[in-house]
C-alpha positions in Angstrom: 11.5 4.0 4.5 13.0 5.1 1.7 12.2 9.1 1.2 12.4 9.0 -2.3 10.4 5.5 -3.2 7.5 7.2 -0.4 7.5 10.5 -2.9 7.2 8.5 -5.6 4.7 6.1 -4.9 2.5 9.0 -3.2 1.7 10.8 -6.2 -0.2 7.8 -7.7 -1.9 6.7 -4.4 -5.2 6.8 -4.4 -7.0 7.6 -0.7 -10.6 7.0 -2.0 -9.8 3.6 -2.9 -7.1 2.8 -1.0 -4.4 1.9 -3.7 -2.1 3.1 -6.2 -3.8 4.2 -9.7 -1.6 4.3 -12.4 -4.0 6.0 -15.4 -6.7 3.1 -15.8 -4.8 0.0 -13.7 -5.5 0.1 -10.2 -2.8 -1.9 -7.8 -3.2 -2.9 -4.6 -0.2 -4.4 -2.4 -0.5 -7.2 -0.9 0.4 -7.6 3.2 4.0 -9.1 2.6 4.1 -5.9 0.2 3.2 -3.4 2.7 5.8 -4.8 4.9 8.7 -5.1 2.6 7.9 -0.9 1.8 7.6 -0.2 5.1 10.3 -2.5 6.6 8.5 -3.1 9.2 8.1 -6.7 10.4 6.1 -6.5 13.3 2.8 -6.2 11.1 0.4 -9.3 12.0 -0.6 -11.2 9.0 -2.7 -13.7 10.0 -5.4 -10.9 10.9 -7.6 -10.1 8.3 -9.6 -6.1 8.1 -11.9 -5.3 6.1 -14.3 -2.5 5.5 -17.7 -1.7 3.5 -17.0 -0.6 0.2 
């Protein structure tokens, strides 16, 4: 991953919620997202986790 995308993305990541806040617009990426960032293609998309919120 790209050191200087990861910097920048972390400042507007959100842990409580689990995505990026940018002042009142929350984003959340998507799977295919995730991987693309990450470049990581081993990820298994057709599970699905979720969690109480």
């Amino acid at each position: 991953m790209d050191e200087h995308l990861f910097l920048a993305l972390a400042q507007y990541w959100n842990p409580t919620y689990s995505c990026f806040t940018f002042e009142k617009v929350d984003l959340v990426p998507t799977i295919e997202e995730y991987i693309a960032l990450l470049r990581y293609l081993k990820i298994q998309t057709d599970k699905v986790y979720s969690r109480p919120g």
